[in-house]
N, C-alpha and C positions, 0 to 999 in steps of 0.2 A: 231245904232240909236234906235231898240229898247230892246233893253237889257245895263240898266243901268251898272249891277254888271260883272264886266270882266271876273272875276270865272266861271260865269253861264251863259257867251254866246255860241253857238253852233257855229259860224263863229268866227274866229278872225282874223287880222290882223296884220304884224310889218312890217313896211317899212324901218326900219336901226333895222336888227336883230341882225349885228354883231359891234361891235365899231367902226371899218373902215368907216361903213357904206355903205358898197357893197353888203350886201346881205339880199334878205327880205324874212319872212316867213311866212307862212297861215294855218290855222288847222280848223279842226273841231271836235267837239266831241259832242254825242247825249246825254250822261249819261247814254248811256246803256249799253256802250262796246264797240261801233264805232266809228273810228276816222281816222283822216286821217294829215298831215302834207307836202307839197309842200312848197320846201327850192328853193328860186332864187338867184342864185352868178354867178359874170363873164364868168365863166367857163361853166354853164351852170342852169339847175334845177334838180332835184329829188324828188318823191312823195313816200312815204311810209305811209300805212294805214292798217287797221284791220278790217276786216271785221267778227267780234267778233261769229256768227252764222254762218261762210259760212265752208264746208268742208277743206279747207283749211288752220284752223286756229290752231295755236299752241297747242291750248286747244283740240282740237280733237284727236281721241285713233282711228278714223280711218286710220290716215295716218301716216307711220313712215316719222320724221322730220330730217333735215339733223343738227348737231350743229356747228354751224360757231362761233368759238369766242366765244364760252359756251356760245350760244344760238339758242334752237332748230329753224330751219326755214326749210317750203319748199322744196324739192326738186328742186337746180334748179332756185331757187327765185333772187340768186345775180349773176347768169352767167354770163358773159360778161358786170358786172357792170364796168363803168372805172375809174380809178385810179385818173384822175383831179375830179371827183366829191367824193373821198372816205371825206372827210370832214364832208359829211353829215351821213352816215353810221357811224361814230364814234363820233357824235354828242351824249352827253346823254339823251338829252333833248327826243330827238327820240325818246326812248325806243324803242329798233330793235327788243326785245323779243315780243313785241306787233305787230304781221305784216305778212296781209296775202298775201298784194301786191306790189311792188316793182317798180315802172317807171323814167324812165331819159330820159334828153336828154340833149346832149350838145349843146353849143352856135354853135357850127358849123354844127349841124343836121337838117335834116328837116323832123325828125319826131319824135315822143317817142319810145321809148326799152324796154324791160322787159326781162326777162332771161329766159332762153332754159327749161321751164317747161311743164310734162305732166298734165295737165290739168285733176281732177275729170270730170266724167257726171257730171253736172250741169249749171243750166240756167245762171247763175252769182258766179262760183267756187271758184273765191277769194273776192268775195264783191265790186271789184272796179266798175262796173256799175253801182249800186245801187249807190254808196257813192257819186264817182263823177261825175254823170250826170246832177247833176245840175249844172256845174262849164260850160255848153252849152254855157250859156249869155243868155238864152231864160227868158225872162221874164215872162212868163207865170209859169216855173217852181221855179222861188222865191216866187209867188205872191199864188201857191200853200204852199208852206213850210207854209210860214208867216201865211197863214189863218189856217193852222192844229198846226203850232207850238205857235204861242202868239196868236190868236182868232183873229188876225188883217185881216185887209179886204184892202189892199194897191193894186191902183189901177196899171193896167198893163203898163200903160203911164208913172207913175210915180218911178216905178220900172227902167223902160228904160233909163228913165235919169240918172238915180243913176248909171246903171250900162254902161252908156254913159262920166261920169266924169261930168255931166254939173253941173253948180253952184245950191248952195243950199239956201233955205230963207226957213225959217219957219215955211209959208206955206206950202209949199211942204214937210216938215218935218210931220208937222202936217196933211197929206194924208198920209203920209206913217205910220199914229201908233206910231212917236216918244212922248214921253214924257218928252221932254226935248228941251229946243231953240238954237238955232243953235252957239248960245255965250255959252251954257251948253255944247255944244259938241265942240267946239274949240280945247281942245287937244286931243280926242278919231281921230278928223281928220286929228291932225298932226301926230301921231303916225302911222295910214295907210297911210300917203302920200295923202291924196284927195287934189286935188285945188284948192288953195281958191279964 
């Protein structure tokens, strides 16, 4: 809504990632290095991301990296990944060589996994706090982005809704910073799946 150019949005969206149409996918990237990709299929989901700065990272000469597949990773990063989600791991879109953290969960779990790693000292070792704590639902922490990332000032009420599914008009577009009417976004919303 408000990033016209799909290239240069920091959130994006695909609600039929794959032809089937069973599986959707989300990313983020800062343009600085950080990025992050959560894959959803039947089977289950997987998050893989980079945390471009954190000890962890490929790029770093502090830590000897394990090479899986001729490509250096972690210690430990894909341990006990499972076999019905390997799909997204061989994904190329992924870039696996980009990736300082690794989480799953299958449809039949009731929680997320990550693999048998010893963890650096550090406040946030592989980047994944920082990256996705705003995936909370707290609307106070978009409404933070949005003010430091586009100068926008979109209010906490209206943020809630958005991220409540509730219908959209205009208006409300027009609180939140968009530059564009809601007939200008018609397929930016079929593309994520929103409601109409």
């Amino acid at each position: 809504m408000l990033c016209e150019a799909w290239d240069m949005r920091y959130y994006s969206f695909n609600a039929r990632w794959n032809a089937a149409g069973d599986q959707q996918m989300a990313s983020m990237r800062d343009g600085s290095g950080d990025e992050y990709v959560i894959w959803f299929a039947p089977e289950g989901a997987a998050i893989k991301g980079l945390g471009h700065e954190s000890p962890m990272s490929p790029a770093s000469t502090k830590f000897v990296h394990e090479v899986q597949a001729g490509v250096p990773l972690y210690p430990g990063l894909l341990d006990g990944f499972p076999d019905a989600l390997r799909p997204f791991l061989e994904e190329p879109a992924f870039a696996l060589e980009h990736t300082t953290f690794v989480l799953w969960r299958l449809a039949s779990d009731d929680a997320w996994h990550r693999g048998n790693i010893q963890f650096p000292e550090n406040k946030d070792p592989d980047g994944s706090a920082g990256l996705l704590g705003i995936l909370a639902g707290e609307p106070a922490l978009y409404v933070d982005f949005a003010s430091d990332y586009f100068e926008a000032n979109p209010g906490s009420s209206d943020v809630a809704r958005v991220l409540a599914l509730e219908p959209l008009d205009d208006a409300l577009l027009q609180r939140l910073g968009a530059t564009r009417t809601l007939e200008q976004l018609a397929d930016d919303l079929a593309e994520i799946g929103y409601p109409g």
